[in-house]
N, CA, C and O atoms as a MOPAC input file, in Angstrom:
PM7 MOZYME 1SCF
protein

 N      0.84800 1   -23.60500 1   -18.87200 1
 C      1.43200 1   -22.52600 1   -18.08300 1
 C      0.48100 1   -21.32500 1   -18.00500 1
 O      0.10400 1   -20.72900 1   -16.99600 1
 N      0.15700 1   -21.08700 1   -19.38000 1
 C     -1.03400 1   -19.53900 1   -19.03100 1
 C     -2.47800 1   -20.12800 1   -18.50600 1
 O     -3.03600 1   -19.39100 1   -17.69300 1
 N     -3.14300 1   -21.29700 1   -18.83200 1
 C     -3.57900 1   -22.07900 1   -17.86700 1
 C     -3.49400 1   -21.50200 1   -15.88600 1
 O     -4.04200 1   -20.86200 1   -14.98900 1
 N     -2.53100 1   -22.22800 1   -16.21100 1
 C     -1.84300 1   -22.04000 1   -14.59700 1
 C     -2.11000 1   -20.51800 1   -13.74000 1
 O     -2.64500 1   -20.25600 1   -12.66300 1
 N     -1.37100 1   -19.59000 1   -14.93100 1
 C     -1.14100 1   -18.09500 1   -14.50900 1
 C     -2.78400 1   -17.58900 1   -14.20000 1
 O     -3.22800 1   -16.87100 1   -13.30400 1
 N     -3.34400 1   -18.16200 1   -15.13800 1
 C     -5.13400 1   -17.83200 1   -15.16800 1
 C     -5.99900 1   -17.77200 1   -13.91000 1
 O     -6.91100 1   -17.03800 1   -13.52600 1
 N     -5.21400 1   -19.06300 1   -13.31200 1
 C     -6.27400 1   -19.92400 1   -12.41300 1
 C     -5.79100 1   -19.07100 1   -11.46000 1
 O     -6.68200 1   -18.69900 1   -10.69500 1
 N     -4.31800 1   -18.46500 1   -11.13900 1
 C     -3.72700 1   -18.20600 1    -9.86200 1
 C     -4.24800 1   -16.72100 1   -10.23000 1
 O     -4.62000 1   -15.99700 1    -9.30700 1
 N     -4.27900 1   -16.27300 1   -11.51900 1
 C     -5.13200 1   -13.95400 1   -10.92600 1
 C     -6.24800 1   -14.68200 1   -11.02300 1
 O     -6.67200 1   -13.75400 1   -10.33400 1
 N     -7.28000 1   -15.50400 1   -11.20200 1
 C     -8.79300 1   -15.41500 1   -10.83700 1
 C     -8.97000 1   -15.54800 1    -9.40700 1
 O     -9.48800 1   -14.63800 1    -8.75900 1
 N     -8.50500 1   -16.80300 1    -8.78500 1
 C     -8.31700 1   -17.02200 1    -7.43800 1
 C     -7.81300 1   -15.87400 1    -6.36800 1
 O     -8.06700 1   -15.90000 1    -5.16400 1
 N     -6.91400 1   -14.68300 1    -7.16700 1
 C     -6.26100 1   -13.74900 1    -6.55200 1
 C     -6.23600 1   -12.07200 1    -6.34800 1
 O     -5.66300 1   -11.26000 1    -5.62100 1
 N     -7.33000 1   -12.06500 1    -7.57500 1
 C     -7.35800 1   -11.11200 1    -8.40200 1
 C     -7.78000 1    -9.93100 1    -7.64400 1
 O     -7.35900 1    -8.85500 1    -8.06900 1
 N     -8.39100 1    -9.92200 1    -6.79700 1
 C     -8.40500 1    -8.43200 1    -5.93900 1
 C     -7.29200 1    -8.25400 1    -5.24200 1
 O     -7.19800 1    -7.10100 1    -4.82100 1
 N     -6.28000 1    -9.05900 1    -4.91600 1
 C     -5.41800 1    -9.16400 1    -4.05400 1
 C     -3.97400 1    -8.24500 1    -5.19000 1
 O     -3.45200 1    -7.23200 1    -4.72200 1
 N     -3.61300 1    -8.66900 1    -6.31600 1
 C     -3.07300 1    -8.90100 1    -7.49400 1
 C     -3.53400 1    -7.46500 1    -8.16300 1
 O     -2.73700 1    -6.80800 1    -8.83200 1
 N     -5.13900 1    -6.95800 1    -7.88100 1
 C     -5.25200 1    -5.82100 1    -8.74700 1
 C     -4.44400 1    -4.81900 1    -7.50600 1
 O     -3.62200 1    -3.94500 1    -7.78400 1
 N     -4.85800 1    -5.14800 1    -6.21800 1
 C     -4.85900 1    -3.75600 1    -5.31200 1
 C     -3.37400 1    -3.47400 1    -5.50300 1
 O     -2.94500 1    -2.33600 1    -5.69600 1
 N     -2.29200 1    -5.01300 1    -5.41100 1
 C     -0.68900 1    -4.73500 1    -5.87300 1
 C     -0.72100 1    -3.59900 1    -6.91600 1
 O     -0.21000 1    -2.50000 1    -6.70100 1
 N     -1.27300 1    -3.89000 1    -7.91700 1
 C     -0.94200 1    -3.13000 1    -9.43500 1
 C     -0.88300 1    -2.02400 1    -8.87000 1
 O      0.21900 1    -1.56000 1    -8.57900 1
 N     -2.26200 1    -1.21800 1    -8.53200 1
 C     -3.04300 1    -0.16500 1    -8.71200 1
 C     -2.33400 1     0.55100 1    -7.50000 1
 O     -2.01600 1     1.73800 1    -7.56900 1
 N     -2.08200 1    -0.28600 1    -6.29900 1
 C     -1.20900 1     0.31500 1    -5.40000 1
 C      0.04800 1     0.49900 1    -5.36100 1
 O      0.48800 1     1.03100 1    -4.34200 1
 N      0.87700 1     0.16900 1    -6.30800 1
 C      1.99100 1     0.51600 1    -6.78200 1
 C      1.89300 1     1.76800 1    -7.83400 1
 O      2.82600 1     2.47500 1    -8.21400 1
 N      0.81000 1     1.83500 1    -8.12400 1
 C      0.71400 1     2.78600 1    -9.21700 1
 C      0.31000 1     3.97400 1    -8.72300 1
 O      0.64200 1     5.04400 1    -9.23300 1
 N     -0.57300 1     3.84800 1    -7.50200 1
 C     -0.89200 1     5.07700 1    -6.40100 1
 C      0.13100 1     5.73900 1    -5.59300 1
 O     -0.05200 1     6.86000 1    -5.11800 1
 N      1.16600 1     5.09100 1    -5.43500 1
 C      2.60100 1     4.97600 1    -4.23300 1
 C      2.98400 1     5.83300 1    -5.48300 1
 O      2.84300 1     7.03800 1    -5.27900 1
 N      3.49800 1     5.44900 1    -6.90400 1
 C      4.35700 1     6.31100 1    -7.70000 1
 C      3.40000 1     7.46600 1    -8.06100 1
 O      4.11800 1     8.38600 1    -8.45200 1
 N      2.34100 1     7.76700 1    -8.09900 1
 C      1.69000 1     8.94200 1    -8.52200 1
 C      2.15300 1     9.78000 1    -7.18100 1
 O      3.08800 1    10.57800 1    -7.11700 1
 N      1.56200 1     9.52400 1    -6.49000 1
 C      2.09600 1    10.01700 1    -4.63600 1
 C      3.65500 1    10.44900 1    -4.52100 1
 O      4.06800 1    11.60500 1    -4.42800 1
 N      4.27500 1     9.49500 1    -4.54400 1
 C      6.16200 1     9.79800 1    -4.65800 1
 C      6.40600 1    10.84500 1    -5.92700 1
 O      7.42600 1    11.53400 1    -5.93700 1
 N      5.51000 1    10.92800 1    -6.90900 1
 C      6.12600 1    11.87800 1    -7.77700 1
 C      5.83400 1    13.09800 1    -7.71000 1
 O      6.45600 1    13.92900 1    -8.37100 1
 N      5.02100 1    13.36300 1    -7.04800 1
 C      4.34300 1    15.02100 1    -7.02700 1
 C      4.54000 1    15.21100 1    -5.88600 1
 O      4.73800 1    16.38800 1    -5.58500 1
 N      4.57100 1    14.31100 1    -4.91400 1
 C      5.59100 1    14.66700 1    -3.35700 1
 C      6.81200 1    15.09200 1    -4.03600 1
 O      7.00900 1    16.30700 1    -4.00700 1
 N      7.68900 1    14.36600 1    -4.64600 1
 C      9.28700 1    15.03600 1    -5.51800 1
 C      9.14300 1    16.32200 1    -5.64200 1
 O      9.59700 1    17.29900 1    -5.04500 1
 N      7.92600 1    16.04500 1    -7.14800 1
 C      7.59000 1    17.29600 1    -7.84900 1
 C      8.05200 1    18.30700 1    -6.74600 1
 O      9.23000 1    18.66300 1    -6.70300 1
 N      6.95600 1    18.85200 1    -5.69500 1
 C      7.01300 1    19.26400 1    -5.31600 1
 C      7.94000 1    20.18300 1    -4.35400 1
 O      8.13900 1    21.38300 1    -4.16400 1
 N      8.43900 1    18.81000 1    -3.80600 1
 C      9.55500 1    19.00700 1    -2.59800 1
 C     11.12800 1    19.90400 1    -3.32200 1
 O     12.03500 1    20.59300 1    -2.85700 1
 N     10.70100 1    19.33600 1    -4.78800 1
 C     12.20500 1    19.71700 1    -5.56800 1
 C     12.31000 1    20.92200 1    -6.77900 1
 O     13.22200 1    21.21900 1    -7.55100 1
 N     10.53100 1    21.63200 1    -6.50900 1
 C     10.61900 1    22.91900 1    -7.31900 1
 C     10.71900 1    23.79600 1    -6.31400 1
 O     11.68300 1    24.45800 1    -5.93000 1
 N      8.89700 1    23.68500 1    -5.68000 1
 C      8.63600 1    25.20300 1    -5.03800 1
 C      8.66300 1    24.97400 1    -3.58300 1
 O      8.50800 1    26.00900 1    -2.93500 1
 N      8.87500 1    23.49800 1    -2.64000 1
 C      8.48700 1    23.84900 1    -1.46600 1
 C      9.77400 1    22.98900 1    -0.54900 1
 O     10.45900 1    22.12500 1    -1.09600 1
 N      9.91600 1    23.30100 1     0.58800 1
 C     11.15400 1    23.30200 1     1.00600 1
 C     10.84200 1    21.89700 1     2.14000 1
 O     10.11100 1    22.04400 1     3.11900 1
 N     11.48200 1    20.64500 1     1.83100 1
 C     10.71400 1    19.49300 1     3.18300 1
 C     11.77300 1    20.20200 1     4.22100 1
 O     11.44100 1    19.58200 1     5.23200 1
 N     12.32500 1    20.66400 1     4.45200 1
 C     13.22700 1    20.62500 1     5.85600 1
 C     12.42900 1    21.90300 1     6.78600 1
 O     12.79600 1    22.34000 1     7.87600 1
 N     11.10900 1    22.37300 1     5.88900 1
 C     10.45400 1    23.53200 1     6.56300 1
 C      9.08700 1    22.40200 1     6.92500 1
 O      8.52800 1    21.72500 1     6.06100 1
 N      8.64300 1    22.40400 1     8.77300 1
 C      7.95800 1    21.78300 1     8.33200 1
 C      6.48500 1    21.91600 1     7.66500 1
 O      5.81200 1    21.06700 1     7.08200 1
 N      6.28300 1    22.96200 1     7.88800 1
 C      4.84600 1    23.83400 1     7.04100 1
 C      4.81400 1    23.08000 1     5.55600 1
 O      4.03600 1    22.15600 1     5.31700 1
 N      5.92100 1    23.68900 1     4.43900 1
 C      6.33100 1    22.84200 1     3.63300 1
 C      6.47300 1    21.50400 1     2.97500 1
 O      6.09600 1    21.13400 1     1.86400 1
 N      7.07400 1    20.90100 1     3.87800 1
 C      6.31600 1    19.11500 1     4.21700 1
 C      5.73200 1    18.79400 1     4.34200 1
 O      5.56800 1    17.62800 1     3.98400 1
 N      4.55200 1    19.67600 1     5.15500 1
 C      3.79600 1    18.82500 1     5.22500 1
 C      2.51100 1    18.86200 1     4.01900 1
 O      1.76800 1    17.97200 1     3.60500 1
 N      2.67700 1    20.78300 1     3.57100 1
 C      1.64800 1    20.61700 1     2.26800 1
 C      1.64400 1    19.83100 1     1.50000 1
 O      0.63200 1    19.21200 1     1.17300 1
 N      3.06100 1    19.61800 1     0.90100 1
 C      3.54400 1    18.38100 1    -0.30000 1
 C      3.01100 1    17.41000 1     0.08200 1
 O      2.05500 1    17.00900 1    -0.58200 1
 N      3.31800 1    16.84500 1     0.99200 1
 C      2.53000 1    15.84400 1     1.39300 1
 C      1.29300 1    15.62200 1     1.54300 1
 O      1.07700 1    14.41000 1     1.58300 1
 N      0.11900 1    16.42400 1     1.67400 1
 C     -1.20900 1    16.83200 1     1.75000 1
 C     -1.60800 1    16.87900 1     0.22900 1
 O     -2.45600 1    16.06500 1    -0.13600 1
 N     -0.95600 1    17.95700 1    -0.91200 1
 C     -1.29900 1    17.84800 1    -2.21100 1
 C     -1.27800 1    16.82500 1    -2.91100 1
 O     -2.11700 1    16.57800 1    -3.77700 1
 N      0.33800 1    15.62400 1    -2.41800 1
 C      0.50700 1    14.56800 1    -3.00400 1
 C     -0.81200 1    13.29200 1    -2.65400 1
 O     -1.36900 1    12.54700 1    -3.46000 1
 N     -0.99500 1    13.40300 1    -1.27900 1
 C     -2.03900 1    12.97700 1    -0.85500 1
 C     -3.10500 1    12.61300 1    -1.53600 1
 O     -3.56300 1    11.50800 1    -1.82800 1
 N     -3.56200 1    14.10400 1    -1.82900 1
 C     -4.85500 1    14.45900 1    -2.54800 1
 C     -5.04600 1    13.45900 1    -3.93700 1
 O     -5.84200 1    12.60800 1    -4.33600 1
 N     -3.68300 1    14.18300 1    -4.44500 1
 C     -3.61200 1    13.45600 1    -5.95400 1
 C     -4.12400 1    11.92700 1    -6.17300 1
 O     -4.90900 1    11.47300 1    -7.00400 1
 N     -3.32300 1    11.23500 1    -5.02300 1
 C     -3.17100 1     9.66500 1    -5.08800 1
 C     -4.62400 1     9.43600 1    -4.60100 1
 O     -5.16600 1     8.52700 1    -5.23000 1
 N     -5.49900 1    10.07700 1    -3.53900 1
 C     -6.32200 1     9.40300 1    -3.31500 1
 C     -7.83700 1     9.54000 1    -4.59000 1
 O     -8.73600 1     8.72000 1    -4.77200 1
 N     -7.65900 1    10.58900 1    -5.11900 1
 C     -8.66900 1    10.72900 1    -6.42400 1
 C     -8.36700 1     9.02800 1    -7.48200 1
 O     -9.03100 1     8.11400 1    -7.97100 1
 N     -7.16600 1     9.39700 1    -7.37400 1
 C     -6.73900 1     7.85200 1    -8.47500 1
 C     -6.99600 1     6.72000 1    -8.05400 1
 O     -7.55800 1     5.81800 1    -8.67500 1
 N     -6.34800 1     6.69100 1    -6.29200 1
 C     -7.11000 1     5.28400 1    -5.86800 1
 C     -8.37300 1     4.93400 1    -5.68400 1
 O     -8.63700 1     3.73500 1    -5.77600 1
 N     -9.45600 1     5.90000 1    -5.37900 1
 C    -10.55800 1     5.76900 1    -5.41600 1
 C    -10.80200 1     5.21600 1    -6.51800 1
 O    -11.29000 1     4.09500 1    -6.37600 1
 N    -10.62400 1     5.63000 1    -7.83700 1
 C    -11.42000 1     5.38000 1    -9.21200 1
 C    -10.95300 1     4.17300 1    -9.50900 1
 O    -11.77700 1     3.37400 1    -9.95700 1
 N     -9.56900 1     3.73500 1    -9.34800 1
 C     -9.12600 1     2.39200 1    -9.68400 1
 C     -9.72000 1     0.95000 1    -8.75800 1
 O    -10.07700 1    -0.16700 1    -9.13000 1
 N     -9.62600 1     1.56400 1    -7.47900 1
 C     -9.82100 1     0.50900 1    -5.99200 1
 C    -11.30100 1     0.28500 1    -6.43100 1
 O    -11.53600 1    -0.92000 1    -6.52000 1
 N    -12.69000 1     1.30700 1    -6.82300 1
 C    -13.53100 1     0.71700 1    -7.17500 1
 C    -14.09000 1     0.25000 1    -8.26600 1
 O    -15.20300 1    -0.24700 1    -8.09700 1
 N    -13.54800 1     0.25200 1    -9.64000 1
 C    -13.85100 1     0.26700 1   -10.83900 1
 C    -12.56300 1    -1.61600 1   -10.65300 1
 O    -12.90700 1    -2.75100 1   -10.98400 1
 N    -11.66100 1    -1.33000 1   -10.24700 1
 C    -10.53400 1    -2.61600 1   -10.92900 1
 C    -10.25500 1    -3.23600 1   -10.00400 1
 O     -9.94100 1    -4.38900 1   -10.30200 1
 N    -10.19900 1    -2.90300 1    -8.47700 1
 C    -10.08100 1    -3.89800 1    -7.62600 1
 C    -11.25700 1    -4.59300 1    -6.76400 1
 O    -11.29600 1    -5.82200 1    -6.81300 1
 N    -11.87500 1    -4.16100 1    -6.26000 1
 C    -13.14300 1    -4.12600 1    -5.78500 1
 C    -14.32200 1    -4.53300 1    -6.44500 1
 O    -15.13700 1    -5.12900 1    -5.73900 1
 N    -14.54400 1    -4.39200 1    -7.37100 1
 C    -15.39500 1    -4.28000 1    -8.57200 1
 C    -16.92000 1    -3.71900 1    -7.99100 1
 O    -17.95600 1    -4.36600 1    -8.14300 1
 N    -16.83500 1    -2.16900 1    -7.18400 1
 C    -17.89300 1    -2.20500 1    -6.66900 1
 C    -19.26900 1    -1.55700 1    -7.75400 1
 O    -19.19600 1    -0.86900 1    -8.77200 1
 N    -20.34100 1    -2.05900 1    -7.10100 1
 C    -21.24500 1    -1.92800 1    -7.74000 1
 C    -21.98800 1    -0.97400 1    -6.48900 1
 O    -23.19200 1    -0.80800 1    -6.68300 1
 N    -21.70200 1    -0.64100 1    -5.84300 1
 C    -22.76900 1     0.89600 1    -5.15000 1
 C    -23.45100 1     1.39100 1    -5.33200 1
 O    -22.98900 1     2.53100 1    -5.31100 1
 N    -24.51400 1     1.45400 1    -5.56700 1
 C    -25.39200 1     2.85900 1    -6.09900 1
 C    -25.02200 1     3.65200 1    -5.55900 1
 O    -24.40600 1     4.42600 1    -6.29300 1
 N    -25.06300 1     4.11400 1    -3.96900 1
 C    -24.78100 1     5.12700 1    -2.92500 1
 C    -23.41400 1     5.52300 1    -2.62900 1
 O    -22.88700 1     5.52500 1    -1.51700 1
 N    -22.59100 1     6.05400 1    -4.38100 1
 C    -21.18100 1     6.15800 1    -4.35200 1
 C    -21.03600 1     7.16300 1    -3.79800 1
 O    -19.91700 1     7.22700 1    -3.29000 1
 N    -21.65700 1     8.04500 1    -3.63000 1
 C    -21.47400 1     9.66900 1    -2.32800 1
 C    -21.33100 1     9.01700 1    -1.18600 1
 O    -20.46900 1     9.47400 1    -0.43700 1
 N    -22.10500 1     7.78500 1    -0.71100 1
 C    -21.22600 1     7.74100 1     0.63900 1
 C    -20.21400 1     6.96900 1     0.87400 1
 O    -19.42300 1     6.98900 1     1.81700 1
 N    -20.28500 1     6.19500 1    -0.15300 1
 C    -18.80500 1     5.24000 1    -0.65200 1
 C    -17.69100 1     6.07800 1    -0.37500 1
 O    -16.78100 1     5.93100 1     0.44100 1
 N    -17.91500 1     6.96000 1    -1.17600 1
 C    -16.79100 1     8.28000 1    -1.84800 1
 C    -16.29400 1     8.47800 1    -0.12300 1
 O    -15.34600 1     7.92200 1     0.43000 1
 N    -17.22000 1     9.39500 1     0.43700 1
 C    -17.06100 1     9.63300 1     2.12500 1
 C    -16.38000 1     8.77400 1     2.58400 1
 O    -15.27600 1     9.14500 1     2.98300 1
 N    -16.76600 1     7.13500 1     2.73900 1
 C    -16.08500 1     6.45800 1     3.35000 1
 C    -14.55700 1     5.97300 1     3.29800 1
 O    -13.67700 1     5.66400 1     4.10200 1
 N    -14.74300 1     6.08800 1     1.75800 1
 C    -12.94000 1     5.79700 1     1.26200 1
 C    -12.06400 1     7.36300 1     1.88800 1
 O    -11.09200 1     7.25000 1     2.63500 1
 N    -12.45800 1     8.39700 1     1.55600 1
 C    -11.88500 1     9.36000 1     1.91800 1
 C    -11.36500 1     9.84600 1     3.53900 1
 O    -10.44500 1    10.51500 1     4.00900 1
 N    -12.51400 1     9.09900 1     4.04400 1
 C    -12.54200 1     9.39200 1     5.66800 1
 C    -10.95800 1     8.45600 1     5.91800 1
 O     -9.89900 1     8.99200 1     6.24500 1
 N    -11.14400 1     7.04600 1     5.67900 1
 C    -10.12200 1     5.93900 1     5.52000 1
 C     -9.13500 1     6.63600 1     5.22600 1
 O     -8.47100 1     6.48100 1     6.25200 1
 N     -8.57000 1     7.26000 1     4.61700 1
 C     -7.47700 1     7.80700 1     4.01900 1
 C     -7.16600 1     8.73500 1     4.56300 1
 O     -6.00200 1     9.07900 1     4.35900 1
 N     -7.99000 1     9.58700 1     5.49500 1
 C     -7.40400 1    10.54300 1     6.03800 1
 C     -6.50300 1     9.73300 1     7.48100 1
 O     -5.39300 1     9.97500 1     7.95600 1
 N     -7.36000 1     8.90600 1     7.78600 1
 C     -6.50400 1     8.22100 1     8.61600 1
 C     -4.90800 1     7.90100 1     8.24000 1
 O     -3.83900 1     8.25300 1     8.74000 1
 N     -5.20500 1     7.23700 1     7.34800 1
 C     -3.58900 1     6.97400 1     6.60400 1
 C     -2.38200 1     8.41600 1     6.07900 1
 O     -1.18100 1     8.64000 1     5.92500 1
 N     -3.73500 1     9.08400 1     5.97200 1
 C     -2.81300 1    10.63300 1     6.10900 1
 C     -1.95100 1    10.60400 1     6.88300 1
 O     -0.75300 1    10.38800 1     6.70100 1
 N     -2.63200 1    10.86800 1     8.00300 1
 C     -2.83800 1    11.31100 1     9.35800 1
 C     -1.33300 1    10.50300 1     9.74100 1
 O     -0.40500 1    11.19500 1    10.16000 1
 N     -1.16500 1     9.10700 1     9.58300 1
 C     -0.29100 1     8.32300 1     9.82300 1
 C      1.04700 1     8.91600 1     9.33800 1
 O      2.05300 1     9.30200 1     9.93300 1
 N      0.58100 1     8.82400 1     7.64200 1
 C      1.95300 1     9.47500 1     6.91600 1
 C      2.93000 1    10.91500 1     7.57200 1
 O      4.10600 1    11.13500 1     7.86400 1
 N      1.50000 1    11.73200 1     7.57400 1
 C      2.37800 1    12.84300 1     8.47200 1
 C      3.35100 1    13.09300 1     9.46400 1
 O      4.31900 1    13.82600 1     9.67100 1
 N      2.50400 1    11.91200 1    10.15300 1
 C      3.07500 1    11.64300 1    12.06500 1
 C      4.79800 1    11.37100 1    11.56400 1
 O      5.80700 1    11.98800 1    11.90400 1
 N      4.57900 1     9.81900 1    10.33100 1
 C      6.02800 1     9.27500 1    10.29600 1
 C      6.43000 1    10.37100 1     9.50500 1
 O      7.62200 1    10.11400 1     9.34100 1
 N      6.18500 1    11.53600 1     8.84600 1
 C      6.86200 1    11.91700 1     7.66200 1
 C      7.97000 1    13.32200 1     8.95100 1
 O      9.17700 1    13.53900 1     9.06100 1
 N      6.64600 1    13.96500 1     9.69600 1
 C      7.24800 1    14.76800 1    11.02600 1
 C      8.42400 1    14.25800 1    11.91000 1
 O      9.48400 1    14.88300 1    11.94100 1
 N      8.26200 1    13.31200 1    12.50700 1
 C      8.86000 1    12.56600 1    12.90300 1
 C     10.07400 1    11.90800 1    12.56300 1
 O     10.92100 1    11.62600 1    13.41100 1
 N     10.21800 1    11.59000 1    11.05100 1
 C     11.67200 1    11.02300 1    10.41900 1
 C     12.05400 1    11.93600 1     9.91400 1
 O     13.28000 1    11.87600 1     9.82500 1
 N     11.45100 1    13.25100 1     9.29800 1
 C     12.32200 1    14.32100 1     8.42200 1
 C     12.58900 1    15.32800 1     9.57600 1
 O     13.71900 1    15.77700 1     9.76500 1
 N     11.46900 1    15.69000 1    10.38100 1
 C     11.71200 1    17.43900 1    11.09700 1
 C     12.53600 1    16.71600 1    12.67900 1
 O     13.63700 1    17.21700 1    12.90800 1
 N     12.16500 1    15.87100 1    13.47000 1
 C     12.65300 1    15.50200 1    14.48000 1
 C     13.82200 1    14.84900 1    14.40200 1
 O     14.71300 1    15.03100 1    15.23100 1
 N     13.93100 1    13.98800 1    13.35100 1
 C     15.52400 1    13.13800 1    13.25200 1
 C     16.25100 1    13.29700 1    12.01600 1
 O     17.09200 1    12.45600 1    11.70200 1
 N     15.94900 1    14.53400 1    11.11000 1
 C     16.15200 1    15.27600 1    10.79200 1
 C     17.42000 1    14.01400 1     9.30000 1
 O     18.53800 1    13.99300 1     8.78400 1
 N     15.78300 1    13.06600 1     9.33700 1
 C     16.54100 1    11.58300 1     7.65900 1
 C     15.95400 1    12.59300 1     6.85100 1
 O     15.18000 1    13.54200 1     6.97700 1
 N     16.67000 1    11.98100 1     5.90900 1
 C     16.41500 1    12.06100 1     4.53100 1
 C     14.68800 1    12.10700 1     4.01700 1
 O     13.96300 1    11.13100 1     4.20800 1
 N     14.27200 1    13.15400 1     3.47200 1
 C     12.69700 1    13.37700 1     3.31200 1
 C     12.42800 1    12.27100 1     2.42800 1
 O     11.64800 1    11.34400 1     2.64700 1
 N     13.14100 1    12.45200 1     1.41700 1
 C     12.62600 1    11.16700 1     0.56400 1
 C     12.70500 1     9.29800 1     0.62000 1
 O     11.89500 1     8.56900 1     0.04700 1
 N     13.85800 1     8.83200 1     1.43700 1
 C     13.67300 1     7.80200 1     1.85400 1
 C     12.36800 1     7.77600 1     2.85900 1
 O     11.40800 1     7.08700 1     2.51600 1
 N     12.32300 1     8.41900 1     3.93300 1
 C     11.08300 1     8.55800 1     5.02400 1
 C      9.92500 1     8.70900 1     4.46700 1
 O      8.99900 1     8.24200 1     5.13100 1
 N      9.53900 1     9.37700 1     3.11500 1
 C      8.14200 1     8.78300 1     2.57000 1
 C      8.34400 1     7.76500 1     1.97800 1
 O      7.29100 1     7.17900 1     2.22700 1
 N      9.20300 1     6.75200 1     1.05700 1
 C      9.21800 1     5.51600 1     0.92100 1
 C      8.72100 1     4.86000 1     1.67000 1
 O      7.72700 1     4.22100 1     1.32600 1
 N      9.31300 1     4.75600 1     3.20600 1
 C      8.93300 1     3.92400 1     3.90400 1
 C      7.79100 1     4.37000 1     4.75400 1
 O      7.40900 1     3.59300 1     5.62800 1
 N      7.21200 1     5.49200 1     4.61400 1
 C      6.00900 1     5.53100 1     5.14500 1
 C      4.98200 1     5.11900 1     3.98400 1
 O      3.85100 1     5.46100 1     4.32800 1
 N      4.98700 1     4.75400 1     3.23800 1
 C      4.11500 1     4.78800 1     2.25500 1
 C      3.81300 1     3.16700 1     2.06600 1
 O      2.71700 1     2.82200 1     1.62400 1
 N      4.78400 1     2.22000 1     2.40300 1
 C      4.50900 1     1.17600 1     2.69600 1
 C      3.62400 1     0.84100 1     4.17000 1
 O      3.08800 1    -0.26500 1     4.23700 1
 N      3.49700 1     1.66700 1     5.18100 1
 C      2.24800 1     1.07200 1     5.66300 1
 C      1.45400 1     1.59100 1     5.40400 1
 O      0.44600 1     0.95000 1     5.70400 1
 N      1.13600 1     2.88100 1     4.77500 1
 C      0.00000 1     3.81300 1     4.39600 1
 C     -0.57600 1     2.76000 1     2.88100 1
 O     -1.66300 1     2.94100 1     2.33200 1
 N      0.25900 1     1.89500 1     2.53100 1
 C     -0.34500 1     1.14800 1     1.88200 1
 C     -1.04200 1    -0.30000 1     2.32500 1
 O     -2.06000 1    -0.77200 1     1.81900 1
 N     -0.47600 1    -0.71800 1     3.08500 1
 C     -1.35800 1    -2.34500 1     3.71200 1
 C     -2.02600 1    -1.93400 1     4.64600 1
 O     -2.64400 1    -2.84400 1     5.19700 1
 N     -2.29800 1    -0.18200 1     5.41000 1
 C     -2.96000 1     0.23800 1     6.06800 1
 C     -4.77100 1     0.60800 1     5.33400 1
 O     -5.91100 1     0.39900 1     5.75000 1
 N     -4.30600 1     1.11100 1     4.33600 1
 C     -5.48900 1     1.21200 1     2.90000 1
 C     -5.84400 1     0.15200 1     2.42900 1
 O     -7.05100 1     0.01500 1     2.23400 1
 N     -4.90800 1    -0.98000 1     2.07900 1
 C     -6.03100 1    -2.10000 1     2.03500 1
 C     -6.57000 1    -2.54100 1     3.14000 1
 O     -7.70500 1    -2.98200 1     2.96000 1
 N     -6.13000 1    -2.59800 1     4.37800 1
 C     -7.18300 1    -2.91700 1     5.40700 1
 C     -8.42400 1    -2.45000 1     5.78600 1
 O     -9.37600 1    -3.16900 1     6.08900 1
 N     -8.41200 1    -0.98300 1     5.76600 1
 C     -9.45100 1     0.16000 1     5.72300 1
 C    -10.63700 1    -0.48300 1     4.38600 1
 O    -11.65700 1    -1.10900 1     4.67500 1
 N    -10.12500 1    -0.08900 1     2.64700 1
 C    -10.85400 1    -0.26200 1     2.28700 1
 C    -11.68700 1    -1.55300 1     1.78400 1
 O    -12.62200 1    -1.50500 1     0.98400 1
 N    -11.22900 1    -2.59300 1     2.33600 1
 C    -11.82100 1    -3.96000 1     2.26800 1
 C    -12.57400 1    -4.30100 1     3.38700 1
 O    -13.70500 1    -4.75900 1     3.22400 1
 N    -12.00100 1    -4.10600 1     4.76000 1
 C    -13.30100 1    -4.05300 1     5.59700 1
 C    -14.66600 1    -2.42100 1     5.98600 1
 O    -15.85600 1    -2.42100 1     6.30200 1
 N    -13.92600 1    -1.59400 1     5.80300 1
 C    -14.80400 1    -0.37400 1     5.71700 1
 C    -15.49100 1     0.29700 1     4.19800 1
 O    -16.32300 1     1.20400 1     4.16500 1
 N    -15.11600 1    -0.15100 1     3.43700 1
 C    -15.58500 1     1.29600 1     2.26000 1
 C    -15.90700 1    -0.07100 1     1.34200 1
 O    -16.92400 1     0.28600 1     0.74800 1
 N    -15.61200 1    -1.44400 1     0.88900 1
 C    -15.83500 1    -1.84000 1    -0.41900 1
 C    -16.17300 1    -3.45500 1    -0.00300 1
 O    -16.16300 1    -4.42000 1    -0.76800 1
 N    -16.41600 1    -3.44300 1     1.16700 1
 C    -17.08800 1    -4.74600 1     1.97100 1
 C    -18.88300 1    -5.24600 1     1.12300 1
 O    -19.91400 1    -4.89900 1     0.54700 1
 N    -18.32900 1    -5.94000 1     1.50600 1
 C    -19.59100 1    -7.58900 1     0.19200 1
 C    -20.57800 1    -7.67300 1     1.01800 1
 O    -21.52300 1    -8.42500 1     0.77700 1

């Protein structure tokens, strides 16, 4: 059986780390978006929303960087300044996305802030692995 389990994360294992690490980026992200939304800043303002969302941003993408290339990727770069650039550029895209849906489901149709980053955060996530496997950590 651990046999088994072995063969299926070697065969899988970037696929299997980006799950981990991207579940672990989504809850760093969802918690300081909370943090945020539920001390000092107001989501139903959208100025407000959208910083939280920008700081939470920030947070998650420092972490995914270090994890996506050190544990999923396993990159070996020398030229991690433009690595760095490239993952970051990628992500602003996925920002960019999050915002649109986060504007859009909280200030225009006026859901629930915190379900609407749940579910934006699921494509801002299979949107990031697409980005950084063919753009930023490509073989």
């Amino acid at each position: 059986m651990i046999e088994k389990i072995l063969f299926y994360y070697k065969k899988y294992r970037e696929i299997i780390n980006y799950l981990i690490f991207g579940v672990l980026t989504t809850i760093l992200n969802l918690l300081s978006y909370y943090f945020l939304t539920y001390t000092i800043l107001n989501p139903n303002v959208a100025l407000h929303l959208q910083v939280a969302n920008v700081i939470s941003w920030i947070i998650s993408v420092v972490f995914a960087y270090i994890t996506n290339r050190k544990y999923v990727f396993n990159s070996t770069n020398d030229n991690f300044i433009k690595e760095i650039i490239d993952f970051v550029s990628a992500r602003i895209i996925t920002l960019l996305l999050d915002m649109a849906i986060m504007f859009i489901g909280v200030i225009l149709f006026n859901f629930n802030d915190k379900i609407i980053k749940i579910l934006s955060q699921v494509l801002v996530i299979i949107s990031n692995y697409i980005f950084s496997k063919i753009f930023v950590f490509k073989k």
